[in-house]
C-alpha atoms as a printed R data frame, in Angstrom:
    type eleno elety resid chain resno      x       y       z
1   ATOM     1    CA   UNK     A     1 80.452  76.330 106.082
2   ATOM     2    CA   UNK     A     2 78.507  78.981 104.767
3   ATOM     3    CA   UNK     A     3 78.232  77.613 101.252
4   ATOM     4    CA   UNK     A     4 75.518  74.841 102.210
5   ATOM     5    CA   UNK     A     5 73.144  78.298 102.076
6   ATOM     6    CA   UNK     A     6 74.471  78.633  98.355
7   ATOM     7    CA   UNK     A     7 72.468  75.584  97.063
8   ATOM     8    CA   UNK     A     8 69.257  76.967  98.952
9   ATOM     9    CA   UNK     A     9 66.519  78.520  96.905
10  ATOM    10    CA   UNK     A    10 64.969  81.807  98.264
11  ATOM    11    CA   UNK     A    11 62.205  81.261 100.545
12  ATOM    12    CA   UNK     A    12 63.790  77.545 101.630
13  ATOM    13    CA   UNK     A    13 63.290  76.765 105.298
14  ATOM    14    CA   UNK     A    14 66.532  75.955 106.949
15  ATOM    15    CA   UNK     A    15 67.749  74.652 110.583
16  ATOM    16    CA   UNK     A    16 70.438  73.214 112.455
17  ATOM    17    CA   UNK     A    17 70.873  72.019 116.247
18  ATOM    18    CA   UNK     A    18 73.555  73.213 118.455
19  ATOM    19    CA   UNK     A    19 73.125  71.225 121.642
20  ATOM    20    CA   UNK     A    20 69.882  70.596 122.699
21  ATOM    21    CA   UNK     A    21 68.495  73.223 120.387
22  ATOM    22    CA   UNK     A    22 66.871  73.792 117.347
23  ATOM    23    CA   UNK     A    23 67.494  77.312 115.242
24  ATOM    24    CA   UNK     A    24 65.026  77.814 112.323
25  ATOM    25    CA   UNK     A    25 65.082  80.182 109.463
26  ATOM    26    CA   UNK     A    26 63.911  81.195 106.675
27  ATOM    27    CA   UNK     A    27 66.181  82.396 103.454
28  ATOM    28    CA   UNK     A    28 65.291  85.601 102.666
29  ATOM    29    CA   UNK     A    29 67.822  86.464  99.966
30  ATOM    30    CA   UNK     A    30 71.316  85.753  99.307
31  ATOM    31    CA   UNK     A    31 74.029  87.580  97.677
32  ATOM    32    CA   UNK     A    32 77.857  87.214  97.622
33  ATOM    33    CA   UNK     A    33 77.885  90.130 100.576
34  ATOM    34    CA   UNK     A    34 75.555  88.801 102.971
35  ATOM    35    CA   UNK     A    35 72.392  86.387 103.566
36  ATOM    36    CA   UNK     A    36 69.247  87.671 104.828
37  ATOM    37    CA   UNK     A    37 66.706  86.055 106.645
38  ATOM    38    CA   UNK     A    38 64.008  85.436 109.254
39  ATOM    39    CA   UNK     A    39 64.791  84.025 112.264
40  ATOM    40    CA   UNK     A    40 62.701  81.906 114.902
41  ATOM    41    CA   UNK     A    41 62.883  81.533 118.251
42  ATOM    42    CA   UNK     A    42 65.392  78.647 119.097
43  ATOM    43    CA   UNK     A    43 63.724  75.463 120.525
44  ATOM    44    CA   UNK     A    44 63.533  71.788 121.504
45  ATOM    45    CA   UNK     A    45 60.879  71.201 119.343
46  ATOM    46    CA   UNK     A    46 62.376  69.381 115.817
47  ATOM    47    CA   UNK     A    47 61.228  71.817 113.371
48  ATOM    48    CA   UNK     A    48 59.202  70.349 110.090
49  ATOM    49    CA   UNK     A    49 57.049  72.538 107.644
50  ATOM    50    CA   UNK     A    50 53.492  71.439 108.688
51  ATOM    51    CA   UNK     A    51 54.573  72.692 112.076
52  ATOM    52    CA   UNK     A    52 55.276  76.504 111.140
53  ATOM    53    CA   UNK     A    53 53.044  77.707 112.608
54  ATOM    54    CA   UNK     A    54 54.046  76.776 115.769
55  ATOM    55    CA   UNK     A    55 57.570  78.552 115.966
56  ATOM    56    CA   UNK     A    56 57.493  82.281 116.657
57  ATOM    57    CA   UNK     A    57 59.306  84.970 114.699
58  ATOM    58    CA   UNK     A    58 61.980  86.409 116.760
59  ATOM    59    CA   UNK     A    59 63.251  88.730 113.662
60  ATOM    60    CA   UNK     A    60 61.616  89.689 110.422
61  ATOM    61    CA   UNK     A    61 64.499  90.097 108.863
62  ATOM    62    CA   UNK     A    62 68.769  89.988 109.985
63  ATOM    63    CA   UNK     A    63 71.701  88.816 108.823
64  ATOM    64    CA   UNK     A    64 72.266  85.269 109.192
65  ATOM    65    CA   UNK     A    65 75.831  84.531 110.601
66  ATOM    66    CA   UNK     A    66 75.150  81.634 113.118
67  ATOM    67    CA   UNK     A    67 77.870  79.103 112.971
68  ATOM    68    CA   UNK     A    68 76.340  75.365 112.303
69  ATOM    69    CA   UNK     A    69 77.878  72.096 111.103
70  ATOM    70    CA   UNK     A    70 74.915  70.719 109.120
71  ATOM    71    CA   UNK     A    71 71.560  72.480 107.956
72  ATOM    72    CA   UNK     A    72 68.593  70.534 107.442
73  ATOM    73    CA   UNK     A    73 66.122  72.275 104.927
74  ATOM    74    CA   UNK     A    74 62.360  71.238 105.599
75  ATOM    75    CA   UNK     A    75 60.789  73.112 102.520
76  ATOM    76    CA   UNK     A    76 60.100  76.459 100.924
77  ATOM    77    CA   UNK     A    77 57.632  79.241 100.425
78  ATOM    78    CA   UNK     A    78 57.666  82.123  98.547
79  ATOM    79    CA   UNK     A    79 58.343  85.578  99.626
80  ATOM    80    CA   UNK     A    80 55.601  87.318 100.475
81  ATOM    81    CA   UNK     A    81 55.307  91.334  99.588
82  ATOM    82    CA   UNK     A    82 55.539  92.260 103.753
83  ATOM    83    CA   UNK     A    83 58.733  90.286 103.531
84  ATOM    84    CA   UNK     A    84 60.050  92.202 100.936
85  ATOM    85    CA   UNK     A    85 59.219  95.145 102.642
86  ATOM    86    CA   UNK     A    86 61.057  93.784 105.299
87  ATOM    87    CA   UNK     A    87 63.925  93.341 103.730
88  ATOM    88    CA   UNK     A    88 64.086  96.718 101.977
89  ATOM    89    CA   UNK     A    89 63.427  98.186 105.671
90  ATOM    90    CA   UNK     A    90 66.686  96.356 106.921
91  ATOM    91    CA   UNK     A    91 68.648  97.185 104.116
92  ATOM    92    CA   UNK     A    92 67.590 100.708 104.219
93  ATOM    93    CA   UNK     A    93 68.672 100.810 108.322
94  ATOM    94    CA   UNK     A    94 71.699  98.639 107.760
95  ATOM    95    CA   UNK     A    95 72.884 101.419 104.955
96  ATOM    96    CA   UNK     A    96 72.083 104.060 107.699
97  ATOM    97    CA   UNK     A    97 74.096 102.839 110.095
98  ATOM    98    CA   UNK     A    98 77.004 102.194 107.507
99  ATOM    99    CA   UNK     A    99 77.047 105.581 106.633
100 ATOM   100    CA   UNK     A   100 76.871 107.062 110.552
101 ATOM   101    CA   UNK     A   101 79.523 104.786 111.134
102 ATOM   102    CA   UNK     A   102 81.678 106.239 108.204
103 ATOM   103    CA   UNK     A   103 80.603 109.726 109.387
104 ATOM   104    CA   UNK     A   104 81.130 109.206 112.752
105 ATOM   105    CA   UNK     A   105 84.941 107.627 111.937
106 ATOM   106    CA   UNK     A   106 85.854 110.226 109.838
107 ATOM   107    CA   UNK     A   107 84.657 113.274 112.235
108 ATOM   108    CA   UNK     A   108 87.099 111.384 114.818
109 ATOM   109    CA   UNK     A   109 89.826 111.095 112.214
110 ATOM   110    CA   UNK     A   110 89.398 114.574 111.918
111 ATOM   111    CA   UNK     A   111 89.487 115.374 115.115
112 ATOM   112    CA   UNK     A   112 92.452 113.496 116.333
113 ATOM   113    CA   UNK     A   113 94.518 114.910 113.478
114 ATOM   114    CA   UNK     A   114 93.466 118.549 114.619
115 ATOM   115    CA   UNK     A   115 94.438 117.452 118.379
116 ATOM   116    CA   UNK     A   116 97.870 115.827 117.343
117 ATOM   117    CA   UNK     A   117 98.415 119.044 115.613
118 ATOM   118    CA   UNK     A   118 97.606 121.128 118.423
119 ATOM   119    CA   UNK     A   119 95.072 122.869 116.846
120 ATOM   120    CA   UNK     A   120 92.751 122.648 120.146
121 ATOM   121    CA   UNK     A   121 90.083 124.835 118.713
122 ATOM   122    CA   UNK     A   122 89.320 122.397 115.733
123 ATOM   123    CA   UNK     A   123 89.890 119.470 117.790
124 ATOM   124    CA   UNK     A   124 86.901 120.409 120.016
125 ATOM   125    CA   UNK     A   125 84.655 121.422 116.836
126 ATOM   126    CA   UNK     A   126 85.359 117.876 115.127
127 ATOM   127    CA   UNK     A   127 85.633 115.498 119.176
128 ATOM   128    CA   UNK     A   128 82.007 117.913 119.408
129 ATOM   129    CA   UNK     A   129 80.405 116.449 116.379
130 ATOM   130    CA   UNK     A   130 81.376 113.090 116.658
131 ATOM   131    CA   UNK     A   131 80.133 112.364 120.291
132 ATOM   132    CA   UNK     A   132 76.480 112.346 119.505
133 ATOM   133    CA   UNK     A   133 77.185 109.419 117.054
134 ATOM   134    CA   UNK     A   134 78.725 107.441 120.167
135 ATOM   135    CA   UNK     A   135 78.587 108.510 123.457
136 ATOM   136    CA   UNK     A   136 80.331 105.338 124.827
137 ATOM   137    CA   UNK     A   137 83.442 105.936 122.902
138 ATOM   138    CA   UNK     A   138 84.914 107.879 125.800
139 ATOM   139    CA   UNK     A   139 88.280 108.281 124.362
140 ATOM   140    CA   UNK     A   140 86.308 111.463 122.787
141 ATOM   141    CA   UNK     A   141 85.731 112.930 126.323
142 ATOM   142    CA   UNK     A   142 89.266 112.584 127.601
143 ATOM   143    CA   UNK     A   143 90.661 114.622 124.507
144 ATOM   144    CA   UNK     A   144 88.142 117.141 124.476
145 ATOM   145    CA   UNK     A   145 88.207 117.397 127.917
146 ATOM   146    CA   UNK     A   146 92.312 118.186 127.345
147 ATOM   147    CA   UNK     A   147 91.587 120.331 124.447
148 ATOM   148    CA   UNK     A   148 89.168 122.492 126.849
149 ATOM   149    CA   UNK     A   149 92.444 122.224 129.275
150 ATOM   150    CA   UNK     A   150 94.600 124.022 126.930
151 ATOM   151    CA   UNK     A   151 91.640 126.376 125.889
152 ATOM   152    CA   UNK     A   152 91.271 127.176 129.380
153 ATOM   153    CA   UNK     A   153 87.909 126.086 129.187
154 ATOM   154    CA   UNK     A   154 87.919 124.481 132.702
155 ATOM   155    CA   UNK     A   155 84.342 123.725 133.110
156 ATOM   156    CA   UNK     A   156 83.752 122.452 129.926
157 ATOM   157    CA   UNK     A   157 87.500 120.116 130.751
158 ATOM   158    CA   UNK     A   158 85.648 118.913 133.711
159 ATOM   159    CA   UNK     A   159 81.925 118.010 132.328
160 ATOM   160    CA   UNK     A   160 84.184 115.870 129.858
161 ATOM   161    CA   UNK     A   161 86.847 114.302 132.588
162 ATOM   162    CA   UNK     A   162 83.837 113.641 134.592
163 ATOM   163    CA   UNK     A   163 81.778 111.471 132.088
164 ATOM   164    CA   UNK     A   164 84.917 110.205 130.991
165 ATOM   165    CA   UNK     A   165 85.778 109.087 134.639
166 ATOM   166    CA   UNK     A   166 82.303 107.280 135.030
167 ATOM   167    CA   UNK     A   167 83.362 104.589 132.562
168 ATOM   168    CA   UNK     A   168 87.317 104.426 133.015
169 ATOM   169    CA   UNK     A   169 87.750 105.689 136.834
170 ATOM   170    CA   UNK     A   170 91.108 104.834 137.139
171 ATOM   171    CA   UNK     A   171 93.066 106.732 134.422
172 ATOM   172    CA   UNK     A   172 95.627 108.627 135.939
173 ATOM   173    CA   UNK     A   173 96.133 111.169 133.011
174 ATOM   174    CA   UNK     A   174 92.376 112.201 133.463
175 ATOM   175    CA   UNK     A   175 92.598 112.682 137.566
176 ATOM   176    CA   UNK     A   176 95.898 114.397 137.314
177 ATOM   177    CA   UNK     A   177 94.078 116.744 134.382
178 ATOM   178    CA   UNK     A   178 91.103 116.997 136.735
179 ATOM   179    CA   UNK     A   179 93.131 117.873 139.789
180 ATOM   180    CA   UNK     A   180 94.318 120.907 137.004
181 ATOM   181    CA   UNK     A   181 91.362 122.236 136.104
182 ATOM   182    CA   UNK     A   182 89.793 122.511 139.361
183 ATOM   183    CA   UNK     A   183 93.197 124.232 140.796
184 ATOM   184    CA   UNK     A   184 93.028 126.978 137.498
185 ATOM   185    CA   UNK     A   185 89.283 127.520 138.515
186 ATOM   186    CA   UNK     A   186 89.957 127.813 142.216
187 ATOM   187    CA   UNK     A   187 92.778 130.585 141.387
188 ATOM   188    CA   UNK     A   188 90.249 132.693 139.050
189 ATOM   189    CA   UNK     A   189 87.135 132.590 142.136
190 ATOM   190    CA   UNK     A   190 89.771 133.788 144.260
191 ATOM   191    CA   UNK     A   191 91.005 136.648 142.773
């Protein structure tokens, strides 16, 4: 349903209700990849041009992917040059995080080849550089956290099992790995 954005020119007002709401933007630009644009805050006023003024900007600039059955256009203006900086400034972060993401991916690719290979050492270099680029994907803890295991790294096994444990408290592989680690370090204090 997209394609009613198509016939839009660049700088057209646009809105459509979805209940009792009203969500205005403004078209930004448009390409075959994406459409940019500014968004307002939703509300239960009807929006009309000579009452711009009155909505607030909630983004500068974002993607547009709202689902709607009908858009109503109310008019246009042109793009001013802070919008175009706008826009180059959210292309600019969007392409950022593209390429972390890509980075990041690939440094866990990496990783979990070196790991299924055995190859501990590696495993922890590549699970090492790809958990600053997402420290919620925990899956990263629990395999570095075995590869310290087989290193007999225990406290670095256990920092990892116990972040890991804070999100998923309840896997079974990490307790029993746990329970492992502390019994190898208990056996080196006490001899």
């Amino acid at each position: 349903m997209k394609s009613a954005i198509e016939i839009l020119p660049v700088g057209s007002y646009f809105y459509f209700r979805h209940d009792s709401l009203y969500y205005l933007f403004q078209l930004l630009e448009f390409s075959p990849n994406q459409i940019l644009v500014q968004r307002f805050w939703s509300t239960t006023n009807v929006p009309s041009i000579d009452k711009l003024r009155h909505f607030d900007v909630k983004s500068a600039c974002s993607e547009f992917d709202e689902p709607f059955d009908e858009i109503i256009c109310i008019g246009k203006h042109e793009i001013t040059a802070d919008q175009h900086k706008e826009i180059a400034q959210f292309l600019k972060i969007k392409a950022g995080k593209i390429a972390r993401e890509s980075g990041f991916l690939t440094l866990k690719r990496e990783a979990i080849d070196a790991f299924e290979k055995q190859e501990y050492q590696e495993a922890i270099r590549f699970f090492s550089l790809a958990a600053p680029y997402s420290k919620y994907d925990i899956d990263i803890y629990e395999k570095r956290g075995i590869c310290y295991l087989k290193m007999g790294q225990y406290i670095d096994a256990l920092a990892d099992f116990d972040y890991y444990l804070i999100h998923n408290p309840e896997n079974e592989i990490v307790l029993a790995a746990v329970q492992s680690a502390q019994k190898e370090i208990s056996k080196k204090s006490n001899s």
